[in-house]
C-alpha positions as CSV (number, residue, x, y, z in Angstrom):
1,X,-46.6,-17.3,29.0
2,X,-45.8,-14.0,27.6
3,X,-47.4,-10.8,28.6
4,X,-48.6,-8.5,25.9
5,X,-49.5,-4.9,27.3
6,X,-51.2,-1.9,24.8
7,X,-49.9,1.2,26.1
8,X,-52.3,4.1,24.2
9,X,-50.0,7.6,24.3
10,X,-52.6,10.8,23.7
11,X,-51.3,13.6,22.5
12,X,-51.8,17.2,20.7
13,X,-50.4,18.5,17.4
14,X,-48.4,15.8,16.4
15,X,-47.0,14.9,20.2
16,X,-47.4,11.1,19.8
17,X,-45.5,10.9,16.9
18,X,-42.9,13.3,17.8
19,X,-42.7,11.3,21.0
20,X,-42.1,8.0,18.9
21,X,-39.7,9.6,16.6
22,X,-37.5,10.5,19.5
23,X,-37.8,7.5,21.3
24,X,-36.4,5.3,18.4
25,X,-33.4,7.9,17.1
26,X,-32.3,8.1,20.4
27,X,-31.7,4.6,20.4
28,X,-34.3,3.7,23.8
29,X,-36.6,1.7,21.6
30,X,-33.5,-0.3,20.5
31,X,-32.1,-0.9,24.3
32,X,-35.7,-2.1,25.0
33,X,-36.0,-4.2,22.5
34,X,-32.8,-5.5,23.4
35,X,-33.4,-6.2,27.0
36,X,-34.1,-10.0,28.3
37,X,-37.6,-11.0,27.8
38,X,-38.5,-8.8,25.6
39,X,-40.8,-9.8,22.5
40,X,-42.1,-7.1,20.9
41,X,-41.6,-3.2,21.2
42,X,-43.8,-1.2,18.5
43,X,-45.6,1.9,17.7
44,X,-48.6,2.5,16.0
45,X,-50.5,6.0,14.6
46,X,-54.1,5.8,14.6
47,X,-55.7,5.9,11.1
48,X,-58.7,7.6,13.0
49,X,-56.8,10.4,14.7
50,X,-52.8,10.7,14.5
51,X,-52.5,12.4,17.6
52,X,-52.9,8.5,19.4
53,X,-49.7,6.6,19.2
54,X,-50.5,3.0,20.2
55,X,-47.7,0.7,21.7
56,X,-47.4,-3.1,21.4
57,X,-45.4,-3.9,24.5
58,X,-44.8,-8.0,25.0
59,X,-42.8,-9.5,27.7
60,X,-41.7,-13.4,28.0
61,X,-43.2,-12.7,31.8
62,X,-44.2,-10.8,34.4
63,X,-40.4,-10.8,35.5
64,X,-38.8,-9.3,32.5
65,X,-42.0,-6.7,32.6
66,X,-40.6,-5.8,36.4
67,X,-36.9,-5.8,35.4
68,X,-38.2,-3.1,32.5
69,X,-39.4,-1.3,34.8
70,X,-36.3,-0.8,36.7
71,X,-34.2,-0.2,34.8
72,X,-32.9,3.1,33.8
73,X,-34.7,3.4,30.5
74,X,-37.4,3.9,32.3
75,X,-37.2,7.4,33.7
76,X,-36.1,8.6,29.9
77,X,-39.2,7.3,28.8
78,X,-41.0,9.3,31.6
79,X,-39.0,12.4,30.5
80,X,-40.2,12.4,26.9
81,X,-43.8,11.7,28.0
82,X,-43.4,14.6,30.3
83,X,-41.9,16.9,27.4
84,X,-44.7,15.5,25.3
85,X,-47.3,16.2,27.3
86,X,-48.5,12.2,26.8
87,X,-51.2,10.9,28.5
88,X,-51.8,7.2,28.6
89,X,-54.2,4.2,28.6
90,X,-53.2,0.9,29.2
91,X,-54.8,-2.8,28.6
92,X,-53.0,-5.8,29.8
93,X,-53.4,-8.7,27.4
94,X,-52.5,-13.2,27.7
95,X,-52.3,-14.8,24.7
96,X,-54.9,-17.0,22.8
97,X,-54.9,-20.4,23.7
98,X,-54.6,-22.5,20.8
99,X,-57.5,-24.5,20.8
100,X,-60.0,-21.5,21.2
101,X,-62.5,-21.0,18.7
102,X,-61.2,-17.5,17.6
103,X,-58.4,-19.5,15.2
104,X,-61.1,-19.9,12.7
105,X,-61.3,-16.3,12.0
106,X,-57.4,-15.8,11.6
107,X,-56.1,-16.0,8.4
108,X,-52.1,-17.0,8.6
């Protein structure tokens, strides 16, 4: 069952996005997206206030989360938070099961 965390980056004067630029020209958010398990890696600016950068982080399990996270990718991602100034929220998310009611509102 996969593992989908939102990882919400706060930021000042264009930190988020500066933060997000740097992570996917230095090639990290193409390593990640690379590594076993992994299902999805993407940003996202907030139409309400571009200094939040929200990230759609899913994971085949909790396994390939913990292998992520020790892996060396990890402490250049803490770097650029740190020289960003980021701040972060996080939700922890399971997937839908398939016969829940919500399917009637989706529109494929």
């Amino acid at each position: 069952m996969s593992i989908t965390v939102n990882l919400k980056y706060l930021g000042k004067k264009g930190a988020s996005r500066a933060f997000a630029e740097e992570m996917v020209q230095s090639g990290t958010v193409a390593a990640i997206r690379a590594e076993d398990g992994n299902e999805i890696y993407d940003y996202y600016i907030s139409f309400d206030d571009p200094d939040v950068l929200l990230l759609i982080d899913q994971w085949h399990d909790q396994a390939a989360i913990d292998a992520h996270h020790a892996s060396p990718m990890m402490e250049t991602i803490a770097e650029l938070r740190d020289k960003y100034d980021l701040h972060m929220e996080a939700q922890r998310f399971a997937p839908l099961d398939g016969g829940q009611q919500d399917e009637r509102f989706m529109r494929h």
